[in-house]
MIMIDREN-331131 format. One record per residue (C-alpha): residue number from 0; residue in three letters; z, x, y. Coordinates in steps of 0.001 Angstrom, whole numbers, plus 524288, in hexadecimal, padded with zeros to 5 digits. Example, Ala and Ser with C-alpha at 12.3 -4.5 7.8 and 13.67 -1.06 7.14 Angstrom:
2
   resi   resn      zz      xx      yy
      0    ALA   81E78   8300C   7EE6C
      1    SER   81BE4   83566   7FBDC
! end
This chain:
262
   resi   resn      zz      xx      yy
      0    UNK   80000   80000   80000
      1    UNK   7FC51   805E8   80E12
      2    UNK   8042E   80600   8184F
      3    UNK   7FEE2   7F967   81E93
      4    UNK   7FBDE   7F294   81219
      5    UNK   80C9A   7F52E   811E7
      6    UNK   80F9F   7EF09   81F78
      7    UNK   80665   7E347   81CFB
      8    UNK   80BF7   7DF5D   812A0
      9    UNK   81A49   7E1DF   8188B
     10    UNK   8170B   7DA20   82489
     11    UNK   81241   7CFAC   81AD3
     12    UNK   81F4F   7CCE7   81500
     13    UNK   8214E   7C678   8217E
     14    UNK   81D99   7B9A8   81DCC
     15    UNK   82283   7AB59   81895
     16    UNK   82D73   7AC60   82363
     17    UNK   8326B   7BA33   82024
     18    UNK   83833   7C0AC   82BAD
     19    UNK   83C3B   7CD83   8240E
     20    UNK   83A60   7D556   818CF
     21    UNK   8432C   7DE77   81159
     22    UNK   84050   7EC93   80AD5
     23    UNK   84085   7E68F   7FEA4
     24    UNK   83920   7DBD2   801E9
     25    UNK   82E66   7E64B   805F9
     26    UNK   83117   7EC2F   7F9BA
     27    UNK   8302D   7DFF9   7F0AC
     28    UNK   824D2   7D828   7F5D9
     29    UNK   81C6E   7E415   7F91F
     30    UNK   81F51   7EAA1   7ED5D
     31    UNK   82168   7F905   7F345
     32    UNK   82BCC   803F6   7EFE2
     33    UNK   836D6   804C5   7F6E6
     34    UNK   831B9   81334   7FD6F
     35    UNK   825B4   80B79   800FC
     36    UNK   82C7E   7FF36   80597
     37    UNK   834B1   806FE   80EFE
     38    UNK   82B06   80F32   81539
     39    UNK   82278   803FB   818EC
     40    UNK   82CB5   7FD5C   81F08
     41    UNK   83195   80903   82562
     42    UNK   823B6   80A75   82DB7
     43    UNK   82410   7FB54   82F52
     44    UNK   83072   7FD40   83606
     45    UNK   82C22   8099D   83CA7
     46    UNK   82003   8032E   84304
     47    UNK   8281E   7F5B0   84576
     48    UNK   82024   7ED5B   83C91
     49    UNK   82D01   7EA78   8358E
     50    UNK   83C97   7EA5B   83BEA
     51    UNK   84726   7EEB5   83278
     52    UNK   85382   7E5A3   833E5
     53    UNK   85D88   7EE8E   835C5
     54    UNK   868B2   7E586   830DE
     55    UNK   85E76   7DE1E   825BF
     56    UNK   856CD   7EA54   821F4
     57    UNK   849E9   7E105   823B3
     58    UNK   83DD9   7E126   82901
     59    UNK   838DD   7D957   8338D
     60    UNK   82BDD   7D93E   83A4B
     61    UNK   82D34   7E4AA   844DE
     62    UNK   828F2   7E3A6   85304
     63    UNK   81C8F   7EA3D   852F7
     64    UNK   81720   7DD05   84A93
     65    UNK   81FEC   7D496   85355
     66    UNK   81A44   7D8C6   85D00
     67    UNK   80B6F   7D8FF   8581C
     68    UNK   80CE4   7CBF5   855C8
     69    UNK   811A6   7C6ED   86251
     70    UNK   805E4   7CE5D   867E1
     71    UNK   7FD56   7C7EC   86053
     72    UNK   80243   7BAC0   8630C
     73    UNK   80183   7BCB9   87042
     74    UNK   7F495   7C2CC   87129
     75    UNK   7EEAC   7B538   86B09
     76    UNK   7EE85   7ABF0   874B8
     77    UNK   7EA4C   7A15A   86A52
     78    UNK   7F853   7A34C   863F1
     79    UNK   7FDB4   7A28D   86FD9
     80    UNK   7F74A   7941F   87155
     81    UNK   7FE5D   790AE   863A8
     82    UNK   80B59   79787   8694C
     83    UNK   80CA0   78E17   8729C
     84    UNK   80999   78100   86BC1
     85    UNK   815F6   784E7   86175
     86    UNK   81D10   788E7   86C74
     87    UNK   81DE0   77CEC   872EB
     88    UNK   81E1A   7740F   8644B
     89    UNK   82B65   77DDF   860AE
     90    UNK   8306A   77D1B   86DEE
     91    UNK   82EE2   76E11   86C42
     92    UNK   832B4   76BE1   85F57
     93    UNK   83BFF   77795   85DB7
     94    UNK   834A9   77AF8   85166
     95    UNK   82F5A   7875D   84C73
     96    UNK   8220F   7889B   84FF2
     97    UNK   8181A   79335   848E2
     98    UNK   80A33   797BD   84AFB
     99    UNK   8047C   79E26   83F5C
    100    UNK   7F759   7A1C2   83A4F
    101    UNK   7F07E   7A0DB   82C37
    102    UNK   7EEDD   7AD2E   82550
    103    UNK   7E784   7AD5A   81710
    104    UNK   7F066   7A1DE   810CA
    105    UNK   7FD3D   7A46B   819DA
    106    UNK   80174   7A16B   82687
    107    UNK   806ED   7AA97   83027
    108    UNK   81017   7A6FA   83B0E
    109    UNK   80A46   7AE7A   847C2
    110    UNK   81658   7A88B   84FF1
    111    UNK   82226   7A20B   8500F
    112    UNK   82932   79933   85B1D
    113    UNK   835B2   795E1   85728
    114    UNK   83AAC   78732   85B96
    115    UNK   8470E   78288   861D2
    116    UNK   84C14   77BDA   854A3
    117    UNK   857F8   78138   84E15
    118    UNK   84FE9   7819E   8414B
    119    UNK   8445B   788E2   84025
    120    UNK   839A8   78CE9   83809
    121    UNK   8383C   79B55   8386F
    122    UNK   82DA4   7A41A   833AA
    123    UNK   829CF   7B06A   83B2F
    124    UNK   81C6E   7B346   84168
    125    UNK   814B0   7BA53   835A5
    126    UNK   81B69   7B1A4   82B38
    127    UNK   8117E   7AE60   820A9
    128    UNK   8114E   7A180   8189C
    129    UNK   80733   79B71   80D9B
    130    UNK   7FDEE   79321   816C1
    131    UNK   7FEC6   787CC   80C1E
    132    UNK   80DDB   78516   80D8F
    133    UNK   80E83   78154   81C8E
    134    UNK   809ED   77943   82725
    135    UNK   80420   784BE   82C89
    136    UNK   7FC0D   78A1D   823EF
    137    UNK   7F592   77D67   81FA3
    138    UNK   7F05F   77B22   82EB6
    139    UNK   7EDA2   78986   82FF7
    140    UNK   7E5FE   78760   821B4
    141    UNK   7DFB2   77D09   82815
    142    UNK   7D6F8   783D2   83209
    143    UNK   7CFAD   789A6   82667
    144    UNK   7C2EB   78644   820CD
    145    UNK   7C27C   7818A   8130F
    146    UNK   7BC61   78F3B   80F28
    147    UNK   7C86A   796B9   8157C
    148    UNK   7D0B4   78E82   80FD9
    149    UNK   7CB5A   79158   802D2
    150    UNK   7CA65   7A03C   80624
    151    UNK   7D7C8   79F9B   8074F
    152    UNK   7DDC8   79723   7FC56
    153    UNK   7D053   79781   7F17A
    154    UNK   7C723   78DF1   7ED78
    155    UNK   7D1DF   78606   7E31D
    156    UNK   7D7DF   77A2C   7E895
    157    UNK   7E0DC   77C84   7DBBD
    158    UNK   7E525   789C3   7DF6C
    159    UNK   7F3B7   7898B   7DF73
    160    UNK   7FA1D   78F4A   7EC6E
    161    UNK   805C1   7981C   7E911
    162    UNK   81427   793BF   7EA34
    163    UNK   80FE3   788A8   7F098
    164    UNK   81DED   782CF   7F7B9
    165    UNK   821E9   774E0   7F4A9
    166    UNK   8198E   76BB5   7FE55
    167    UNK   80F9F   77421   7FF60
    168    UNK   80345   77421   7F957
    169    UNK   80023   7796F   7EBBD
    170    UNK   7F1A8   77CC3   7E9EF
    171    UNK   7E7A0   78059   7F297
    172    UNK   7E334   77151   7F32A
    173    UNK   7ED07   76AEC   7F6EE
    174    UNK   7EF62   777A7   8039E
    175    UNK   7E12B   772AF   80593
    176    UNK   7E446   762AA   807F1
    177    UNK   7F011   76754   8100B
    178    UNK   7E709   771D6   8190A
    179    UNK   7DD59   7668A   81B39
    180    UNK   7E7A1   75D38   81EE6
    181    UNK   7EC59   7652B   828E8
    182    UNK   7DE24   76871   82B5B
    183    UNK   7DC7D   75BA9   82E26
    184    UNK   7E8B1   75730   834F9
    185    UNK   7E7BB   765FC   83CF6
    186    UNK   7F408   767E1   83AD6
    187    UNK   7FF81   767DD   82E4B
    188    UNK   80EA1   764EB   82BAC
    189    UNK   815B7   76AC2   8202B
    190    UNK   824F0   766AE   81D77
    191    UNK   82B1F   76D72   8156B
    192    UNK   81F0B   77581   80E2D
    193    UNK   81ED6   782CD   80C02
    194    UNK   82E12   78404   811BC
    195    UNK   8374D   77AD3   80DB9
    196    UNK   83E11   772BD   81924
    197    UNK   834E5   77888   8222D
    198    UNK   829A6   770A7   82840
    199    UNK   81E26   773A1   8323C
    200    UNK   812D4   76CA7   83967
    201    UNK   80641   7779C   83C6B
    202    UNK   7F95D   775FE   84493
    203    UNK   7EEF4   78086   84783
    204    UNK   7E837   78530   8531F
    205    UNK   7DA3D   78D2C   851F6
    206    UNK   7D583   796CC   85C65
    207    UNK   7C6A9   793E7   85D5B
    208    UNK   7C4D2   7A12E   863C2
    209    UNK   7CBA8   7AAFA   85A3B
    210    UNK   7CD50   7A07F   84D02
    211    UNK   7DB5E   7A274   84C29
    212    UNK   7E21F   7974B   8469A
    213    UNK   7F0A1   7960C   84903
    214    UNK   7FA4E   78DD8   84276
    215    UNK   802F5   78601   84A76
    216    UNK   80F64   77F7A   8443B
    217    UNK   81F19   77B19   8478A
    218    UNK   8276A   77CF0   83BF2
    219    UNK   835B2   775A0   83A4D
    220    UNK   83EA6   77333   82F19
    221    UNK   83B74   766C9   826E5
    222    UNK   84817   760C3   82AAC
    223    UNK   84505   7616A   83989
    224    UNK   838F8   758D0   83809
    225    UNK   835CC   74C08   83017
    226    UNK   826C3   74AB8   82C5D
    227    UNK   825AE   7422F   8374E
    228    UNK   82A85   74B0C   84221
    229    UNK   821CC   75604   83A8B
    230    UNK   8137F   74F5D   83CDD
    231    UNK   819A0   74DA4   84AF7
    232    UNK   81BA3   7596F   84CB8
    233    UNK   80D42   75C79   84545
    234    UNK   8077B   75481   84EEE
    235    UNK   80D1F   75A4C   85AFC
    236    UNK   809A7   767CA   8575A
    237    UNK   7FBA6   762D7   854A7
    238    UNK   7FA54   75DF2   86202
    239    UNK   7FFB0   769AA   86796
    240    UNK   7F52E   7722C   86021
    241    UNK   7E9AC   76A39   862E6
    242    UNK   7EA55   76A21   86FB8
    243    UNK   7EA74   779F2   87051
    244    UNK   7DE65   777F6   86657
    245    UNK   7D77A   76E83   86DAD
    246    UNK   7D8D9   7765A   87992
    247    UNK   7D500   78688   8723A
    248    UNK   7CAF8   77E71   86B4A
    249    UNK   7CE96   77F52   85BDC
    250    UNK   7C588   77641   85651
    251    UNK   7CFF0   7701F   84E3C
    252    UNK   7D4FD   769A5   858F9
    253    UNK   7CBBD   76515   86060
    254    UNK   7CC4D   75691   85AD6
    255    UNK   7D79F   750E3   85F80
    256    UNK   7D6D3   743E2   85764
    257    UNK   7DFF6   746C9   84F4E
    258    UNK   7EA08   74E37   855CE
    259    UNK   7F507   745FD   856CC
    260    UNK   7F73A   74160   8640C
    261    UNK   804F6   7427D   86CF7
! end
């Protein structure tokens, strides 16, 4: 393994809501020697990709990627667009609010804006889940083409998808009924899917200069919100994203017939 090869796949053990890693974790899921293990980490630490916890003894992501990514963020003014729809859906609703993107089959959270409630829903920006067991990743799923879809997940409708979570779905077919629902309704609500007691409502926005497609979504415990209150909520954060669409131009929401009026 080169040296890179090393820190990619160290920096992608940050994922499914891990905020830290241990030696041993290093160790275990990378399947190095302890000699090796340490001097990666050592230059990781060096060059502030990772921070050592002093009191812990684990690793966090350093500043230098911090950093980076707040750069980048800021340098897209596109993002910046999305920033400030969830920031004025968690400032009204207290709830978290997350804007992610779709990479291969998983979703990444690019930022996080933490709401006013006493509970939240935390996962840190570069947090990885399966794009089949959330809200997000079926409406992020849904900007693909049939063909891109099937790039990603193969030609079987039958094809099993692995350690599929209670409530979500089980084969590639039934992932495809629930991405053209939310095709379809441009938007998607999963309670308690993927994350027990958790629940979230997701909607998309499209750059028509660049392509980018960004997930948009407000996440809250189950017990916060009845089904009711969650296609409210749906609805609200449709409106809120159509009329930045309708206004950069994303083609998806340019028909407002649909979109569920105030």
């Amino acid at each position: 393994m080169s040296i890179l090869e090393g820190v990619e796949s160290v920096l992608g053990m940050f994922g499914e809501g891990r905020h830290e890693i241990s030696f041993n974790d290093v160790m275990d899921e990378l399947g190095l020697a302890k000699s090796s293990a340490s001097r990666l980490l050592a230059q990781m630490v060096r060059y502030r990709l990772l921070e050592l916890q002093s009191t812990t003894r684990r690793y966090r992501p350093g500043m230098l990627l911090i950093r980076a990514a707040q750069a980048a963020t800021q340098a897209h003014p596109f993002d910046e667009q999305c920033r400030e729809i969830l920031a004025t859906l968690s400032d009204s609703t207290g709830f978290t609010a997350y804007l992610s993107m779709l990479d291969g089959t998983d979703t990444v959270v690019l930022q996080r804006l933490n709401g006013s409630n006493p509970v939240q829903v935390l996962s840190p920006p570069g947090a990885r889940r399966p794009a089949f067991t959330t809200a997000m990743g079926r409406v992020l799923l849904s900007r693909l083409s049939d063909a891109e879809f099937g790039t990603r997940y193969g030609p079987s409708n039958d094809t099993g998808l692995p350690l599929a979570p209670a409530g979500c779905p089980a084969t590639v077919g039934e992932l495809h009924e629930r991405v053209m629902t939310a095709h379809r309704e441009r938007s998607a609500v999963a309670i308690n899917e993927g994350m027990p007691g958790i629940g979230a409502v997701a909607a998309t926005l499209a750059d028509p200069i660049s392509g980018d497609v960004r997930g948009l979504c407000l996440s809250f415990t189950a017990m916060q919100v009845s089904q009711a209150q969650a296609t409210s909520l749906r609805d609200t954060l449709v409106r809120a994203v159509a009329t930045v669409g309708q206004r950069i131009g994303d083609p998806l929401w340019q028909d407002t017939v649909d979109i569920p009026s105030r």
